[in-house]
N, C-alpha and C positions, 0 to 999 in steps of 0.2 A: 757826091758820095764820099769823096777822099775826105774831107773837110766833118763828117757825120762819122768816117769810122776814128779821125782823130780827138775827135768828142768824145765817146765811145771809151773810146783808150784810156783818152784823160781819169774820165767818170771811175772806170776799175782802177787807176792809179789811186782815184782819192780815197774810194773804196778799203780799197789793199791799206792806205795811211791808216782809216782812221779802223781799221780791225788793228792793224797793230798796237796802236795805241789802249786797247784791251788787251793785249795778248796773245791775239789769234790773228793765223796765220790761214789762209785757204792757199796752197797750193797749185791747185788748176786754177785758180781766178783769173778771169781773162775774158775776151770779146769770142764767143762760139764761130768759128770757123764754121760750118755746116750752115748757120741760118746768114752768115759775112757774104757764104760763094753765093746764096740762093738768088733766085729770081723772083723778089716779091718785093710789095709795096713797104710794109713792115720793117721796123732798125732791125739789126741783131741784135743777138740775146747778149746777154754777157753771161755767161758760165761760172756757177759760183767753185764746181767744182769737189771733187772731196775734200775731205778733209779727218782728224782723228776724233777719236769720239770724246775727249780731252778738252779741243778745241769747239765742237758741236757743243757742249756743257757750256761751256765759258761763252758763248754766243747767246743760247739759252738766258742765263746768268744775265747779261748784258743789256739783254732787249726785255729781259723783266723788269729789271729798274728802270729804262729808260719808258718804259709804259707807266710805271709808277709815279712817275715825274720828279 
């Protein structure tokens, strides 16, 4: 489980790189503590987190041209 929640970790680090690399910043981004403690088959979540409604645009913005190709 140690070795899954260091995956995990990684995974929002790259996460976190590659929003900045746009611009955006989420805040709370992280691995959810609440589903980390649970008792369940399932990984945790990662938690994207709020964020400003500035940076939600700019996300928006982001993943439209990246659908566009």
């Amino acid at each position: 489980m140690l070795d899954e929640i260091k995956d995990i970790q990684a995974d929002v680090g790259v996460l976190a790189a590659a929003l900045a690399v746009h611009g955006i910043t989420l805040p709370s981004l992280g691995v959810d503590v609440v589903t980390l403690a649970g008792a369940t088959v399932r990984p945790p979540l990662v938690a994207l987190g709020n964020c400003t409604v500035e940076n939600a645009r700019r996300l928006i913005e982001v993943l439209k041209k990246a659908a566009d190709g």
